[in-house]
C-alpha positions in Angstrom: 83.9 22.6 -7.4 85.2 23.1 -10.8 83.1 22.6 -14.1 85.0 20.6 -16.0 83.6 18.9 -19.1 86.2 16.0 -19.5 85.7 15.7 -15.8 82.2 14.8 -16.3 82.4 12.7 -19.5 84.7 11.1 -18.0 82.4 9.8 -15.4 80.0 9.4 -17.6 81.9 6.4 -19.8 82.5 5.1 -16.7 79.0 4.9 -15.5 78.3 3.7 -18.8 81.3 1.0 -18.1 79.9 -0.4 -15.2 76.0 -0.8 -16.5 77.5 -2.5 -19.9 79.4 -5.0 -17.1 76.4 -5.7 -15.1 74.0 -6.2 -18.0 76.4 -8.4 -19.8 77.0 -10.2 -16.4 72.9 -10.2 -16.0 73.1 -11.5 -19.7 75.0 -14.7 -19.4 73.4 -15.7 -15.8 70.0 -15.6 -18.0 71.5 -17.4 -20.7 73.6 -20.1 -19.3 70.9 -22.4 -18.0 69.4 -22.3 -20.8 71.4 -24.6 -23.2 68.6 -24.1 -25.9 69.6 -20.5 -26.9 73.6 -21.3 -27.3 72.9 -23.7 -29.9 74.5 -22.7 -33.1 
Protein backbone atom coordinates (compact mmCIF):
# COMPACT_ATOMS: atom_id res chain seq x y z
CA UNK A 1 0.00 0.00 0.00
CA UNK A 2 1.63 3.15 -0.84
CA UNK A 3 1.47 6.42 1.39
CA UNK A 4 0.59 8.81 -0.79
CA UNK A 5 -0.56 12.25 0.32
CA UNK A 6 -2.42 13.43 -2.89
CA UNK A 7 -3.81 9.94 -2.78
CA UNK A 8 -5.40 10.62 0.38
CA UNK A 9 -6.57 14.28 -0.09
CA UNK A 10 -7.78 13.22 -2.84
CA UNK A 11 -10.30 11.09 -1.17
CA UNK A 12 -10.76 13.23 1.23
CA UNK A 13 -12.46 16.18 -1.18
CA UNK A 14 -14.29 13.58 -2.42
CA UNK A 15 -15.72 12.47 0.83
CA UNK A 16 -16.19 15.94 1.49
CA UNK A 17 -18.04 15.97 -2.17
CA UNK A 18 -20.51 13.56 -1.47
CA UNK A 19 -21.55 14.89 2.28
CA UNK A 20 -21.90 18.63 0.72
CA UNK A 21 -24.37 16.61 -1.97
CA UNK A 22 -26.42 14.82 0.52
CA UNK A 23 -26.78 17.80 2.91
CA UNK A 24 -27.67 20.06 0.19
CA UNK A 25 -30.08 17.27 -1.16
CA UNK A 26 -31.31 16.85 2.74
CA UNK A 27 -31.49 20.81 2.61
CA UNK A 28 -34.00 21.36 -0.14
CA UNK A 29 -36.26 18.17 0.84
CA UNK A 30 -36.60 20.24 4.35
CA UNK A 31 -37.18 23.35 2.67
CA UNK A 32 -39.45 22.70 -0.21
CA UNK A 33 -42.62 22.00 1.77
CA UNK A 34 -42.25 24.67 3.45
CA UNK A 35 -43.25 27.65 1.10
CA UNK A 36 -42.83 30.11 4.14
CA UNK A 37 -38.99 30.11 4.16
CA UNK A 38 -38.48 30.73 0.19
CA UNK A 39 -40.25 33.86 0.42
CA UNK A 40 -38.06 36.69 -0.60
Amino acid sequence: MSDDPLLWLLLLQLIFIFLNAIFACAEIAVITPFPIYRKK
